[in-house]
N, C-alpha and C positions, 0 to 999 in steps of 0.2 A: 550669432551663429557660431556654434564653437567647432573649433578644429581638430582634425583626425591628428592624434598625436604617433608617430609611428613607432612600433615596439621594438625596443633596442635589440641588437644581436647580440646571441648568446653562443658564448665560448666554453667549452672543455678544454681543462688544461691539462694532460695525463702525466702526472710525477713520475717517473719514472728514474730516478735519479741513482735509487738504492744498488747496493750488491749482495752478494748472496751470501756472505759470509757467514751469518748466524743459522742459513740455512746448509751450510757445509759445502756450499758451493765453490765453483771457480769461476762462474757466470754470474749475470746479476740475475737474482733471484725471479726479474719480471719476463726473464726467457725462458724459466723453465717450464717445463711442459705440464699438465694438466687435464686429463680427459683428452686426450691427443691434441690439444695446442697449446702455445705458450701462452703464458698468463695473462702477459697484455695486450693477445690476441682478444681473449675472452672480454677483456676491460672494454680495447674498443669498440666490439663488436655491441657490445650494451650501448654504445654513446651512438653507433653508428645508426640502430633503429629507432633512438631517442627521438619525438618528433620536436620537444623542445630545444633540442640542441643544433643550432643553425652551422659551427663548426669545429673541428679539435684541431690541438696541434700538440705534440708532445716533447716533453724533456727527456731525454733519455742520457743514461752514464754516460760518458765520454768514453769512445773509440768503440761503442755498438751502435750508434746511429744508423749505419748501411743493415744490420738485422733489423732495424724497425721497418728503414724501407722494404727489405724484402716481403717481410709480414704483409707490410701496408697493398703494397701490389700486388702477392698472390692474392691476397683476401678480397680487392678491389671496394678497398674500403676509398668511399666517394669523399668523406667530410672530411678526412684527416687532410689539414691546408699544408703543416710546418713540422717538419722533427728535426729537432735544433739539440744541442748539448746543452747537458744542464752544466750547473755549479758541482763545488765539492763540498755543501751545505744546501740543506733544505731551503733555509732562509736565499741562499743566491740561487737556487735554481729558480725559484718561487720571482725573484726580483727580474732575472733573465724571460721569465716568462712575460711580464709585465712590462720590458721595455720593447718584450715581440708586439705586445698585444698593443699597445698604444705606437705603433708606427702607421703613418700614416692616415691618423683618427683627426678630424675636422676640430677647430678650435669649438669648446663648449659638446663635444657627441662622447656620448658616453656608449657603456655595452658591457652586459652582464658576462661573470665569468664561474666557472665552477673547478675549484681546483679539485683535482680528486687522484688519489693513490694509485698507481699501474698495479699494485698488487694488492687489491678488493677487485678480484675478477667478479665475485658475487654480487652484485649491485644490481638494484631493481628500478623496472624502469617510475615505478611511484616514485620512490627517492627522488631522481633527478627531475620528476618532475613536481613536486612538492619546492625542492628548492627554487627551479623557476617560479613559480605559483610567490614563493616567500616574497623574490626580490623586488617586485610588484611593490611592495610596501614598504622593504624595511631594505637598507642598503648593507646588510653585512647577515648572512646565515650560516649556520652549526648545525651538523647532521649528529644526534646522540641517542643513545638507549639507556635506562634505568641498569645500574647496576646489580647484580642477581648476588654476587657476592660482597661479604661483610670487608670494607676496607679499612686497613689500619695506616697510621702512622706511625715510626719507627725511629728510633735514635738506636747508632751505633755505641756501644761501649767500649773500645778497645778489642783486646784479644777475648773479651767476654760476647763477642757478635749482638745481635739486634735486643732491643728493648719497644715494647710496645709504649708511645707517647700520650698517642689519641687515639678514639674510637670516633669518627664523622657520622652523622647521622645517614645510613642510608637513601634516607626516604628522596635526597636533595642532592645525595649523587650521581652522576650520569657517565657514560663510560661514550668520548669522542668515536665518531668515525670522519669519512668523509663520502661525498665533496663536500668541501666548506665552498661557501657562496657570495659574491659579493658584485658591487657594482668597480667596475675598474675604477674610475674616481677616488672611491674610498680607499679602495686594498693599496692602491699607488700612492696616496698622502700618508699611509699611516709606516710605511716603509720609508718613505722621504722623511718624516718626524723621528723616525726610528734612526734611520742613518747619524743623525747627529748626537745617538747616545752610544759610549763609546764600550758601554755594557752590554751592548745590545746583542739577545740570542731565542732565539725563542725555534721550540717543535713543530709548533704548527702557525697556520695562518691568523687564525680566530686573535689567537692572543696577542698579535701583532698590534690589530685592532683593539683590543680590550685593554692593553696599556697607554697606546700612545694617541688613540682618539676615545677616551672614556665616554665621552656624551654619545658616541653612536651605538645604539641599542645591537645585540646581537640574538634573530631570533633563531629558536631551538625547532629544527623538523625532525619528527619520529623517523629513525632510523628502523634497523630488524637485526633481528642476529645471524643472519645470513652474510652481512657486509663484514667480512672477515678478513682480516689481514693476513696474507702469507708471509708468515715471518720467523716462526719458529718451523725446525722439522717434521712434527705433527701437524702442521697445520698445512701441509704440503699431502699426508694423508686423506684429512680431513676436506679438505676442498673439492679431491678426487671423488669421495667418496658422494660428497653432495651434487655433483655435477653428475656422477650415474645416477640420483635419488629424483635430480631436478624431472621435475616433468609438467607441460601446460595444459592448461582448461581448454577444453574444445571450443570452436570460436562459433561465434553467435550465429542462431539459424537465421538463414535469410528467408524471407517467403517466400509461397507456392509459385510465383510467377519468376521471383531469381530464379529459383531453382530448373524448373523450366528453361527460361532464357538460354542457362551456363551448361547445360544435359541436350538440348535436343541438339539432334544431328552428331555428338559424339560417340564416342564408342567406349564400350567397358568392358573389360576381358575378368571375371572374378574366378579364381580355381576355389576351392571351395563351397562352389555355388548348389549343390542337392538337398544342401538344410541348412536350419539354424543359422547366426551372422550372413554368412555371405547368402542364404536365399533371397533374404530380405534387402542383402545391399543392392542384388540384379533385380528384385520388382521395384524396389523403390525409385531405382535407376532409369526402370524401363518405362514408370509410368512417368515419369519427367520427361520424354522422349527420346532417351540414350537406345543405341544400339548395344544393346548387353549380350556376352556368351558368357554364361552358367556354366561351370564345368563341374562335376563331378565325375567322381567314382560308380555312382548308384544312379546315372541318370545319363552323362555320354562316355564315361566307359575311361572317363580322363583319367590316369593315374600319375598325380604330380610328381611322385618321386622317380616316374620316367621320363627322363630326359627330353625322347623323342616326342611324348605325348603334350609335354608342355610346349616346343616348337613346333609342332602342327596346330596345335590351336591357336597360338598367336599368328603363324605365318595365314590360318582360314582368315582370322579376321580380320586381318592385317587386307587380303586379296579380295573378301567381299565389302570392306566398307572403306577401304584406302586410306587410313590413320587408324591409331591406340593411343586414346589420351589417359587413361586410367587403367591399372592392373592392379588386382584388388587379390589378397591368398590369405584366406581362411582357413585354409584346410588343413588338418592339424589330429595329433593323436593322442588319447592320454592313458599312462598308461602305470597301474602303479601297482608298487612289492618291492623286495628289496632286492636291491643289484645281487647281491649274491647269489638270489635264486630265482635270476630271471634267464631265459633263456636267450640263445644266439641270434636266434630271429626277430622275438618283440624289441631286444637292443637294436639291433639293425633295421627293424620299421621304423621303430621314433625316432634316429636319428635320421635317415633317409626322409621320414616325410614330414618332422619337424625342425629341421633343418636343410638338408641335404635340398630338397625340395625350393623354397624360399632363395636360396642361393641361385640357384639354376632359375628358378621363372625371374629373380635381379638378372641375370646373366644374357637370356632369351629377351627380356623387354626392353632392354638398355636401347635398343638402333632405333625399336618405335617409339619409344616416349621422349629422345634426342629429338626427333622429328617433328612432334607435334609441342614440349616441351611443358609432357605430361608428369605423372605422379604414379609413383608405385607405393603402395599403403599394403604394410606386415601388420600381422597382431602379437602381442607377447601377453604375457600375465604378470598378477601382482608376487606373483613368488620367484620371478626374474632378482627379486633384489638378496633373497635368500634361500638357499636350496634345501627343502626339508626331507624328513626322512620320509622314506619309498617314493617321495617326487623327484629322484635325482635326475632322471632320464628330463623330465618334462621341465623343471626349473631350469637347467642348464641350457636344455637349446633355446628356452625362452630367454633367457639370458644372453644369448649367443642373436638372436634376431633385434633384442636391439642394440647389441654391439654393429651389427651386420646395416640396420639403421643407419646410425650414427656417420660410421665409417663411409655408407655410400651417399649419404648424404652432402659430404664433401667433397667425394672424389667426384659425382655428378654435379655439383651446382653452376659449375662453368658450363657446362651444356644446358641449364634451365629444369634439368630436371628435379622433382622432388622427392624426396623418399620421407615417410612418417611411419611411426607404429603408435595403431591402437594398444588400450590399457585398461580392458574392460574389468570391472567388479566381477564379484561372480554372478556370470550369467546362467540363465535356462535354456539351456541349448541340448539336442540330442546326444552330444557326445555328454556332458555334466550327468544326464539322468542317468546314461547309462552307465557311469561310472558310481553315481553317488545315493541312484533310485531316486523318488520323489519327495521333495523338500518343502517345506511349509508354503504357503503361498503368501506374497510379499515379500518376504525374503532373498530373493533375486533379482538380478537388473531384467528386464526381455530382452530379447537378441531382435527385436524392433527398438528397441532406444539405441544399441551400439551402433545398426544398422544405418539409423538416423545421423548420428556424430559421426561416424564413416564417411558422410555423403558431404558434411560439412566442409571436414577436411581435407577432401577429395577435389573441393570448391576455392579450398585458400590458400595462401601464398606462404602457410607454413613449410617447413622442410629442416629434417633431422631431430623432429620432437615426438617424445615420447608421450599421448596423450589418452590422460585417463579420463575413463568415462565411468562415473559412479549413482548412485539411488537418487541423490539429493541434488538440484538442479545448481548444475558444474559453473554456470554463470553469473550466481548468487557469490559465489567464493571467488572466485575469478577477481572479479572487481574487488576485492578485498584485502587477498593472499598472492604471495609471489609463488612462481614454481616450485620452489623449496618449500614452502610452506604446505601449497598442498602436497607433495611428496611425504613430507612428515606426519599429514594430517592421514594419508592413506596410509601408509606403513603401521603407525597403532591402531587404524583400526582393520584391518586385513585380519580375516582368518584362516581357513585355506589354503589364502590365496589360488583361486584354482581360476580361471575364468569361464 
């Protein structure tokens, strides 16, 4: 009868040792801020939803330790066990982490560790689990990606500067990231072996191993090019810019009997409910057995971008059903020519009811969805990420909704509430025909498939993501592609962008 072998516990080690200097800093580089947090806020927060990662602890510069804590504690990040000072080298921070992680380990118990960079905020949760998945088999792993560019070697000449020496064959070049992966066991002997060479310096961990224990195999897990290091100035840009682009797949439909289940006897308050998206979000709602209010303009008179009207409908429903678990706002205007010769009025609707609007029904649902510790779901478009000509009016405040997203997304999470924006393709909705006339047929998403992914995530424990909903079925890619990837994947093919 063979025996249940129990599976070792697996550790995050978060580096954080660096400074910011090459990024022009006076901080270390893994505090600076980023998408409104600091970097290895974002770091942990990836290790924190990991389910392969049982706990972290981090090395951080000497004399920032109390800002990790603070992070760690607003954030109410559960896993982070230890934030300790690193070394004034990679190699002794690395060593320091290793004499954390073996205190108190039983003679002969072993346990997986994953070193990985505080500043690769980008990191995907495949990666971290691919290396888990590795160490199952092999006791030492290398996170790398194919090189895109031709590498040389180089001999200096004197006051003549660089000489090209060699050309390396690309094909067998790989460009490191991290985490690098390893069983403690190994990473602690090859350091102990190491110690006794008086030469001994090495960049990263891999190599530690690959010197001073040769016979142990090190396997290679596909990285992405999204695990970017922040470390030059640009690249403090660029991370920003991919953390706005980031966006996730809608999560998986549950069946007609979940649905049911998680809907009856709640309540759903949708402003934009007289057509198109949100029609469809309040029947779909309704026949699950939610208490739905449909509000519109053309049907109860609701006009969002007055204040009053949005606080009478929540406080109706609030008083005939006594909770609001969901506030759903569709309602939206599009409106396009160019600013120049647009008048004072159509500027002041589209910002009133495409912004001005969404801010205030956040503002009104904030005390009922604290109570029930509900969800408020915006929609934006795919031309949020760029404003084009005569869509200035309309890209900007979509722009602005999921800034508006994002932001309340955090300010709310300590009360349970969640805030998401939809990110539909272009759909067929009354407002698109009447803006664009009648468009081939196939060609567009329905405002029943948004309606559907609306309901999804209206269902899940997402909050603060921006989720696109596009033709080709989102769950195919999902499994496949990280946020970034699909972000990139919509962005070339977007036209319009109009939704």
């Amino acid at each position: 009868m063979s025996q249940h072998v129990a599976k070792p516990r697996t550790t995050a080690v978060i580096l954080a040792g660096g400074t910011g200097q090459r990024v022009g800093l006076s901080i270390p580089k893994q505090l600076l801020k980023i998408a409104g947090k600091a970097v290895i806020e974002h770091t942990l927060t990836t290790f924190e939803k990991a389910d392969s990662i049982d706990d972290v602890i981090v090395l951080m510069a000497p004399g920032y330790v109390p800002d990790v804590e603070k992070i760690v504690a607003k954030a109410g990040f559960t896993k982070v066990s230890r934030i300790i000072e690193g070394g004034a080298t990679r190699n002794e921070t690395t060593k320091r982490a290793i004499a954390a992680l073996s205190e108190g380990l039983a003679e002969g118990e072993d346990l997986n560790v994953l070193f990985h960079d505080a500043v690769r905020p980008l990191l995907s949760q495949r990666v971290i689990d691919d290396c888990v998945a590795a160490l199952e088999r092999y006791e030492a792993v290398d996170v790398a990606i194919p090189s895109a560019d031709t590498i040389i070697v180089t001999r200096t000449h004197g006051q003549d500067g660089e000489f090209i020496t060699e050309i390396p064959d690309r094909s067998r070049l790989r460009r490191g990231q991290t985490p690098q992966a390893f069983r403690l066991s190994t990473i602690r002997r090859a350091y102990e072996i190491a110690e006794g060479d008086p030469k001994f310096q090495a960049t990263d961990d891999c190599s530690v191993v690959l010197k001073y224990l040769p016979d142990v195999p090190i396997h290679v897990v596909a990285g992405d090019e999204y695990n970017m290091k922040v470390t030059q100035p640009v690249d403090v840009f660029i991370a920003d810019k991919l953390f706005q682009l980031a966006s996730t797949a809608a999560p998986e439909q549950n069946g007609e009997e979940a649905y049911r289940e998680q809907l009856t006897g709640k309540t759903v308050v949708v402003f934009g409910g007289s057509y198109g998206i949100g029609k469809d979000v309040a029947e779909l709602a309704r026949a699950y057995g939610a208490n739905v209010y449909a509000l519109g303009r053309s049907t109860t008179g609701t006009h969002v971008e007055n204040p009053e009207d949005v606080d009478d409908a929540l406080s109706r429903a609030y008083a005939e059903t006594g909770r609001i678990d969901y506030v759903v706002n569709t309602a939206g205007v599009l409106r396009i020519g160019k600013l120049a010769e647009t008048d004072n009025a159509t500027i002041e609707e589209a910002l009133k009811v495409n912004y001005l609007a969404p801010v205030q029904i956040a503002r009104s649902s904030y005390k009922y969805l604290a109570e029930t510790k509900g969800q408020l779901l915006l929609y934006t478009s795919s031309s949020y990420t760029r404003g084009r000509a005569e869509y200035s009016l309309y890209s900007s405040t979509k722009a602005a909704i999921v800034n508006l997203t994002q932001a309340l997304s955090d300010e709310w999470a300590a009360d349970g509430v969640r805030v998401n924006c939809i990110n539909p393709e272009r759909t067929a909705t009354p407002m698109r025909t009447k803006a664009f006339g009648q468009e081939p047929a196939g060609t567009l998403l329905s405002s029943e498939a948004v309606a559907r992914t609306s309901l999804d995530v209206l269902l899940s424990d997402l909050t603060g993501h921006v989720i696109d909903v596009r033709q080709q079925d989102p769950t195919a890619s999902a499994s496949k592609a990280s946020g970034f990837e699909q972000a990139l994947a919509a962005v070339l093919d977007r036209e319009d962008g109009v939704a």
